[in-house]
BAFI-29338 format. One record per residue (C-alpha): residue in three letters; x, y, z. Coordinates in Angstrom, 2 decimals, always signed. Layout:
BEGIN
[kepa 'Ala',[X,Y,Z]]
...
***
This chain:
BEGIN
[kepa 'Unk',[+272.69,+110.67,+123.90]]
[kepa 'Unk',[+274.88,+109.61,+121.28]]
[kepa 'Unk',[+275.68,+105.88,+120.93]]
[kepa 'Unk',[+279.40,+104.30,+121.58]]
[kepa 'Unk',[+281.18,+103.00,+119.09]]
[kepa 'Unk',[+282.65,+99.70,+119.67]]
[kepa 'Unk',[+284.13,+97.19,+117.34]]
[kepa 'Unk',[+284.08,+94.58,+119.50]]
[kepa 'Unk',[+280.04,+94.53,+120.31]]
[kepa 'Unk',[+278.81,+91.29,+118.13]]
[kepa 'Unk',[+281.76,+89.29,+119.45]]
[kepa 'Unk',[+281.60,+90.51,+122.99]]
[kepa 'Unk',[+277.96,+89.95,+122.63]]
[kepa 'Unk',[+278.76,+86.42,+121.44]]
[kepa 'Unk',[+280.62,+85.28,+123.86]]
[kepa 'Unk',[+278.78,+86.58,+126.76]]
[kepa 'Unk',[+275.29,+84.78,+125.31]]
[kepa 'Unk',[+277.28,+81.64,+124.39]]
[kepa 'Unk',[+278.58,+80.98,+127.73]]
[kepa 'Unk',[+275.30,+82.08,+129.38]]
[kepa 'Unk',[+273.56,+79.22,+127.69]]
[kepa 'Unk',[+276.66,+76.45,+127.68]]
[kepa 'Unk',[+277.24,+76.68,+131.17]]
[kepa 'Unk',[+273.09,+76.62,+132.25]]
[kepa 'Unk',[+272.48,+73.85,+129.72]]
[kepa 'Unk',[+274.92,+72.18,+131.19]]
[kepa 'Unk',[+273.57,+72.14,+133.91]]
[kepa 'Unk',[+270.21,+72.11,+133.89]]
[kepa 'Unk',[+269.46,+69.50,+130.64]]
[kepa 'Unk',[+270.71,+66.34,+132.68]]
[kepa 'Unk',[+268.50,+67.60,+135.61]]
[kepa 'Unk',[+265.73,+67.21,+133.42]]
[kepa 'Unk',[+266.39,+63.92,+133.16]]
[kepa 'Unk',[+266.51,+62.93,+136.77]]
[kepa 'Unk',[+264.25,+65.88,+138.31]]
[kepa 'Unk',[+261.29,+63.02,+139.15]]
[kepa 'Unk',[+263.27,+60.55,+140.58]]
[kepa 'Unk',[+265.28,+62.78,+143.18]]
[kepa 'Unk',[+264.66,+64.64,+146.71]]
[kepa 'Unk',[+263.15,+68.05,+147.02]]
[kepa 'Unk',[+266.57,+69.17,+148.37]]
[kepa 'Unk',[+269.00,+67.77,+146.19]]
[kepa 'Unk',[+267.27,+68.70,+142.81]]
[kepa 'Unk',[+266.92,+72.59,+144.17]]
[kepa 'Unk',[+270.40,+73.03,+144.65]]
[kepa 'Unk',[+271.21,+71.26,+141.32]]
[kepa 'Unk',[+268.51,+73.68,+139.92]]
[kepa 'Unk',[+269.74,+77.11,+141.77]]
[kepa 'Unk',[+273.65,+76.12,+140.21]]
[kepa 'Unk',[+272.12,+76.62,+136.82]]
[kepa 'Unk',[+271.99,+80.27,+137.59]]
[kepa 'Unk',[+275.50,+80.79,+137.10]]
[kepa 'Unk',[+275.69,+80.77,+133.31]]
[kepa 'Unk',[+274.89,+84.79,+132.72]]
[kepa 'Unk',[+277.11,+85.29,+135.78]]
[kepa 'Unk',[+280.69,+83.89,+134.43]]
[kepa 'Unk',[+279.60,+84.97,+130.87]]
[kepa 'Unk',[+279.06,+88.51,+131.88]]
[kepa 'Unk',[+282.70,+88.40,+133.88]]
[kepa 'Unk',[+284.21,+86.93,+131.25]]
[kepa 'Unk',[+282.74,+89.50,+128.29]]
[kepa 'Unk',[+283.65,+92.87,+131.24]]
[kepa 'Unk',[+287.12,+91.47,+131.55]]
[kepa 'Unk',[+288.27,+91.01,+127.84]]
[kepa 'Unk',[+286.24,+94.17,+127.10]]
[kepa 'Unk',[+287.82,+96.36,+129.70]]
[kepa 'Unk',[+289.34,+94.44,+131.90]]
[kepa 'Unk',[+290.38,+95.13,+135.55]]
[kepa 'Unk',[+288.12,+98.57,+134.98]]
[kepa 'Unk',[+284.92,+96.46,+133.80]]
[kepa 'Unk',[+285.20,+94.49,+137.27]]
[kepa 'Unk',[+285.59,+97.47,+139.47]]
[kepa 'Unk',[+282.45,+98.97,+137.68]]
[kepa 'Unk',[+280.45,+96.28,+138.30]]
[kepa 'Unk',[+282.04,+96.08,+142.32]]
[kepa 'Unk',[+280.47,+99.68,+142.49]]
[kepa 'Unk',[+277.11,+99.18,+140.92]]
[kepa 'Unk',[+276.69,+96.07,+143.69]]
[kepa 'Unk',[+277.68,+98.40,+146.56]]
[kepa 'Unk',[+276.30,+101.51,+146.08]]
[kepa 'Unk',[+272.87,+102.88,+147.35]]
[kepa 'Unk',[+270.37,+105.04,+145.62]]
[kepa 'Unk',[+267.78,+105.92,+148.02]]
[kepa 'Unk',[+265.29,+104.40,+150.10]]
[kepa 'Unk',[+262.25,+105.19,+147.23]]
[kepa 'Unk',[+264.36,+103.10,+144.95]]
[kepa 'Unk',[+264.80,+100.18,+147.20]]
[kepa 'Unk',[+261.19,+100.27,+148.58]]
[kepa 'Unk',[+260.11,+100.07,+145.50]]
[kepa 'Unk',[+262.49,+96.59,+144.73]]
[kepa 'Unk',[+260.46,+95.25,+147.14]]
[kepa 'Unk',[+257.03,+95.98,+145.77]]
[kepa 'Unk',[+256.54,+92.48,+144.78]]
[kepa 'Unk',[+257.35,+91.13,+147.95]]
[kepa 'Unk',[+255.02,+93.45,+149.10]]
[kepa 'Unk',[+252.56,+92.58,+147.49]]
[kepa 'Unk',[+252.65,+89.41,+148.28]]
[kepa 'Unk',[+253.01,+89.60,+152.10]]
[kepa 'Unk',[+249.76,+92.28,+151.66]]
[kepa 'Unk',[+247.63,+89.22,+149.33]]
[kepa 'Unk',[+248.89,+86.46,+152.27]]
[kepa 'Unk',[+247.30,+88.56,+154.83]]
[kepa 'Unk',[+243.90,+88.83,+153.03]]
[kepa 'Unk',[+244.22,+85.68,+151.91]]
[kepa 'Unk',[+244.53,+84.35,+155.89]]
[kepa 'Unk',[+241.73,+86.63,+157.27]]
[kepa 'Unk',[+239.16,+85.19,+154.29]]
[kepa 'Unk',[+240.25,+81.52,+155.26]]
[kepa 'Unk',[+242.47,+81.19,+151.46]]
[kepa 'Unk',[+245.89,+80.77,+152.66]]
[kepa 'Unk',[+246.38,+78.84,+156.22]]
[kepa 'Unk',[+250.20,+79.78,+157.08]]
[kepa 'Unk',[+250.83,+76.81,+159.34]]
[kepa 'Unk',[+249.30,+74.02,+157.18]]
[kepa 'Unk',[+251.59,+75.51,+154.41]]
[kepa 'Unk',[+254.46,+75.25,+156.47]]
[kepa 'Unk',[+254.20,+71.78,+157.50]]
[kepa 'Unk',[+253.21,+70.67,+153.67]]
[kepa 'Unk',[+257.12,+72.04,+153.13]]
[kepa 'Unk',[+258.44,+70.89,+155.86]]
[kepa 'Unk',[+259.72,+74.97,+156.32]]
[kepa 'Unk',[+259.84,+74.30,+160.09]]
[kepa 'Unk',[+263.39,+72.48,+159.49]]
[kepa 'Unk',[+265.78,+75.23,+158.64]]
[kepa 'Unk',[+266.81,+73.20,+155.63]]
[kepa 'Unk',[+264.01,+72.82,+153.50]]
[kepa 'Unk',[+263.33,+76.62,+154.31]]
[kepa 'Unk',[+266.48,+77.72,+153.13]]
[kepa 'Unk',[+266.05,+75.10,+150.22]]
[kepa 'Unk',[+262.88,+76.64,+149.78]]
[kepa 'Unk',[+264.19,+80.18,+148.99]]
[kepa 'Unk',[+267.67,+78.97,+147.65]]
[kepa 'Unk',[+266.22,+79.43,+143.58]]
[kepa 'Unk',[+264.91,+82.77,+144.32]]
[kepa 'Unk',[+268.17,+84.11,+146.04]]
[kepa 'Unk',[+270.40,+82.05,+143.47]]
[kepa 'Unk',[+268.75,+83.14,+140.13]]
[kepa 'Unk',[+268.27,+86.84,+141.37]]
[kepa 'Unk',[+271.88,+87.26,+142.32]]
[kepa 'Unk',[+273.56,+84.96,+139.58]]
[kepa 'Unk',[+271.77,+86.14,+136.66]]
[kepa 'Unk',[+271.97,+89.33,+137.29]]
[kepa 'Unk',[+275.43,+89.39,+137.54]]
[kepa 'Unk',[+275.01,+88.72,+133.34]]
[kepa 'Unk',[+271.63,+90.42,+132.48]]
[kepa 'Unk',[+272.00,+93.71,+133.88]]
[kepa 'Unk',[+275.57,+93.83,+134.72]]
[kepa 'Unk',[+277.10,+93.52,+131.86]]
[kepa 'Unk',[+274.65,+92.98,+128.53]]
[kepa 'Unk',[+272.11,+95.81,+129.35]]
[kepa 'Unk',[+274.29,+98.47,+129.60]]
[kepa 'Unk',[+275.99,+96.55,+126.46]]
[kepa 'Unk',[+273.00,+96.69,+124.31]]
[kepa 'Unk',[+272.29,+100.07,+125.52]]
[kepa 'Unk',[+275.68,+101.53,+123.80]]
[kepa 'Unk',[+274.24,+100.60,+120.74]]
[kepa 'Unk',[+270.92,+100.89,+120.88]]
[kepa 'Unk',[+267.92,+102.97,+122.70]]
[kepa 'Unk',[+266.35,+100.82,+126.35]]
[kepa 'Unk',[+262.91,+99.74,+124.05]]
[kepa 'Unk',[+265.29,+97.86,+121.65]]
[kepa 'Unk',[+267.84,+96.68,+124.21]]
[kepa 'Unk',[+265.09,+95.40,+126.68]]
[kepa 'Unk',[+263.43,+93.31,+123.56]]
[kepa 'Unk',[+266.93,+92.28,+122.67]]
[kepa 'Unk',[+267.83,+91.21,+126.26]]
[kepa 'Unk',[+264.56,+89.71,+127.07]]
[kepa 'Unk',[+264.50,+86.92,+123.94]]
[kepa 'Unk',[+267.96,+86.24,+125.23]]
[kepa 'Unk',[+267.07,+85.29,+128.48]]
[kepa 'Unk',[+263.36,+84.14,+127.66]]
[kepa 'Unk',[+265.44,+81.26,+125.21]]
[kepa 'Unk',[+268.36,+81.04,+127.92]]
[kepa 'Unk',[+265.48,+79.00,+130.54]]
[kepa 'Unk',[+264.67,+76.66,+127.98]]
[kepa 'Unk',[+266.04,+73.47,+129.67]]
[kepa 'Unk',[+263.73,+74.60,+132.97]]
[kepa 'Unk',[+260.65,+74.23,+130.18]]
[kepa 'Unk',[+260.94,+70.06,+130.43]]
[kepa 'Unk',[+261.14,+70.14,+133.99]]
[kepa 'Unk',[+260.10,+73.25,+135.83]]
[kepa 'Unk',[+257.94,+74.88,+134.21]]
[kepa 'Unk',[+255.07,+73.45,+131.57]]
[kepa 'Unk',[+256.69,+72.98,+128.04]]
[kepa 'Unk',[+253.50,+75.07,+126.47]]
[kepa 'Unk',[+253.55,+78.06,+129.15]]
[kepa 'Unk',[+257.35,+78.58,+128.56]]
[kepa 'Unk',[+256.99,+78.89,+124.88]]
[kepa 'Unk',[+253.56,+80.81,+124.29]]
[kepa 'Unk',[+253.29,+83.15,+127.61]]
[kepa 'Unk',[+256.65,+83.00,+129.40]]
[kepa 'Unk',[+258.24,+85.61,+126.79]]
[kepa 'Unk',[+255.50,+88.60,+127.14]]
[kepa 'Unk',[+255.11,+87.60,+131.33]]
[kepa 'Unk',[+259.22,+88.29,+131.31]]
[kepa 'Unk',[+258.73,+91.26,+128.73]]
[kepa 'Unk',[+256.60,+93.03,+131.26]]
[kepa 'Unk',[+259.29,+92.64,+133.70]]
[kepa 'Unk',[+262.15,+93.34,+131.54]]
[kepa 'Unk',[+260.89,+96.82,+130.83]]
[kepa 'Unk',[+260.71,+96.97,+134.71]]
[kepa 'Unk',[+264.14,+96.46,+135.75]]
[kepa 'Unk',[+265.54,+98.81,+132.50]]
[kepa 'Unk',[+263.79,+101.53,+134.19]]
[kepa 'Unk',[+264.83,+100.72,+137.65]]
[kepa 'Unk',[+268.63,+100.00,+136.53]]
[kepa 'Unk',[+268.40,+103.59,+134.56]]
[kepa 'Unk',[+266.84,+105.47,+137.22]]
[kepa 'Unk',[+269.18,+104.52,+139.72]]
[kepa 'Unk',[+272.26,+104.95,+137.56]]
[kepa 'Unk',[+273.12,+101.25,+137.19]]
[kepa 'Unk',[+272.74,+100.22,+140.74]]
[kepa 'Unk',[+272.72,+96.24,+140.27]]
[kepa 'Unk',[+271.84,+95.84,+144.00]]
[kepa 'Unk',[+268.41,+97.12,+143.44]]
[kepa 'Unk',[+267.79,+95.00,+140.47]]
[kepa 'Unk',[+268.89,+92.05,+142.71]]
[kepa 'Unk',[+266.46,+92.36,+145.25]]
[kepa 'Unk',[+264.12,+93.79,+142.63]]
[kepa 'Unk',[+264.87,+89.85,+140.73]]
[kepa 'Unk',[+264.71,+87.99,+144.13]]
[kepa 'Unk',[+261.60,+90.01,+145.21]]
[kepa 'Unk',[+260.17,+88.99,+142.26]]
[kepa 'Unk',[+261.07,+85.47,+141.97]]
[kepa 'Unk',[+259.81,+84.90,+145.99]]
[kepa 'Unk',[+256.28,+85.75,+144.33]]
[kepa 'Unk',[+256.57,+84.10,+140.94]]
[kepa 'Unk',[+258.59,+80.88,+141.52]]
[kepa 'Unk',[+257.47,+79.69,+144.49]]
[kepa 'Unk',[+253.76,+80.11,+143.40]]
[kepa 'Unk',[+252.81,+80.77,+147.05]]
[kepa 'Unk',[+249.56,+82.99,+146.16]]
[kepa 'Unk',[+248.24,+82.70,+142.55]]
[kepa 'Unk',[+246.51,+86.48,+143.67]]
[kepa 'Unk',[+249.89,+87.76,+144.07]]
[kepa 'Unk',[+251.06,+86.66,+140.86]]
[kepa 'Unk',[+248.40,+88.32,+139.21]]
[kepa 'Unk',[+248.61,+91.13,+140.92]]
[kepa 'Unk',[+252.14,+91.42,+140.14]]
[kepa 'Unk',[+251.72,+90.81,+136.96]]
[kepa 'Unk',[+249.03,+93.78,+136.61]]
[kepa 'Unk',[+250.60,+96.04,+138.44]]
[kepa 'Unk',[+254.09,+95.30,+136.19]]
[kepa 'Unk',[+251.80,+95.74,+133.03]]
[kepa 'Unk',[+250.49,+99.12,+134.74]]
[kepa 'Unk',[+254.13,+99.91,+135.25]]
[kepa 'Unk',[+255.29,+99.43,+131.56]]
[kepa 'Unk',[+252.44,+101.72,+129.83]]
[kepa 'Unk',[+253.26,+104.23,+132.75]]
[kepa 'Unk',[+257.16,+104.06,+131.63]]
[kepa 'Unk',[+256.68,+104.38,+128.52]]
[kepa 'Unk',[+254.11,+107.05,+128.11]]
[kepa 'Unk',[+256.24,+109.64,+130.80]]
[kepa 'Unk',[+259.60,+108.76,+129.46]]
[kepa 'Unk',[+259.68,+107.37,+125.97]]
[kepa 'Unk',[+261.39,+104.55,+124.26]]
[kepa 'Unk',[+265.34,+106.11,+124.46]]
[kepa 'Unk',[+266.06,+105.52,+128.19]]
[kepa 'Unk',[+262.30,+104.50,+129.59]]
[kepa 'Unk',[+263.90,+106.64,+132.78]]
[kepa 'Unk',[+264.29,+110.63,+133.93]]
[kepa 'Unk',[+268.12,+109.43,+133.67]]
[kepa 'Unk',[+269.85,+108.97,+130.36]]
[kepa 'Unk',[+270.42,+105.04,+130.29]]
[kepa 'Unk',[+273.31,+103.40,+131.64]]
[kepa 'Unk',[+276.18,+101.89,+128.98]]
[kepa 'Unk',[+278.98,+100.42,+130.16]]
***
């Protein structure tokens, strides 16, 4: 495959990261500073709005870059469908950890009704509270990451290089979340490889299915449900192996160029 030409790539790419982080920070660095003091509910929904960042930066980078086109290409890689093998497979994180819960219940680990009632999931607020991050930061983002600057960076350069590229992006983009969500240590030292692993993930899932977005959605929410809400640390890990398992298996059948049988997706 030959790489596009395009004279507007660093400033396009500019804009698009700029945003991305203004918008989040925004957001999410004076939550930090209250987080403690408010209510479960309110400081979820504050925390699920920082999602939209990558979402209006990657609307605003399609529609100076190609306008009314860039927006009808990204309306048909949200709609389309590319098999059921392709959207089981979305959900193998999910899966994975509905299959650990299960164990986890018959060995006496994981008590389903004491964890409801320690969230309060029985009131139909706290549970959609309770998923709101998950289906917030796998839509919104996603919008940004894989809508618009994968296929960006992958104009330019091969998927190895645009996934690394992407990835340091959006490791540095959760940086507010690392004072309040998640511990300041973790996010800097093993947050980037744990999203690496992932990253490679979704390249190959968005080039094997020709750019469909909605799998990488549900692929991101899937993902987040088993990672975010830290429901089963066995999950995680198995996730997390089975991710790592996934990478070395990309990479040795397809190569570097397009880590898919497809040629990779550019704008």
């Amino acid at each position: 495959m030959m790489t596009r030409t395009n004279p507007h790539f660093p400033l396009m790419s500019l804009i698009y990261i700029i945003l991305s982080y203004v918008i989040t920070w925004s957001i999410l660095f004076p939550l930090s500073i209250v987080y403690n003091d408010m209510n479960y509910v309110s400081r979820e929904i504050w925390h699920s709005l920082g999602s939209i960042g990558p979402a209006i930066g990657g609307l605003v980078a399609l529609s100076l870059l190609k306008k009314r086109e860039g927006l009808f290409l990204l309306k048909d890689r949200l709609t389309k469908f590319s098999g059921w093998k392709i959207l089981v497979f979305a959900f193998v994180p999910l899966i994975i950890l509905l299959i650990s819960l299960l164990f986890e219940s018959i060995f006496g680990l994981f008590n389903i009704v004491q964890f409801i009632e320690q969230n309060s999931l029985y009131d139909p607020i706290n549970l959609l509270v309770f998923i709101l991050p998950s289906l917030f930061y796998g839509f919104f983002e996603e919008i940004g990451w894989r809508g618009f600057f994968l296929p960006h960076l992958q104009e330019k350069f091969n998927a190895l290089r645009s996934t690394l590229i992407l990835t340091l992006v959006w490791w540095f983009w959760h940086f507010p979340t690392f004072f309040y969500r998640f511990n300041l240590l973790y996010g800097f030292v093993f947050m980037f490889p744990l999203m690496l692993t992932g990253s490679i993930v979704f390249t190959f899932l968005f080039n094997q299915s020709n750019g469909n977005l909605l799998m990488i959605i549900l692929l991101h929410i899937s993902y987040n449900l088993v990672t975010s809400q830290q429901i089963s640390l066995i999950a995680i890990i198995l996730v997390s192996t089975f991710y790592v398992f996934m990478d070395i298996r990309i990479i040795k059948l397809y190569g570097i160029e397009h880590f898919s049988t497809q040629e990779r997706v550019l704008l």
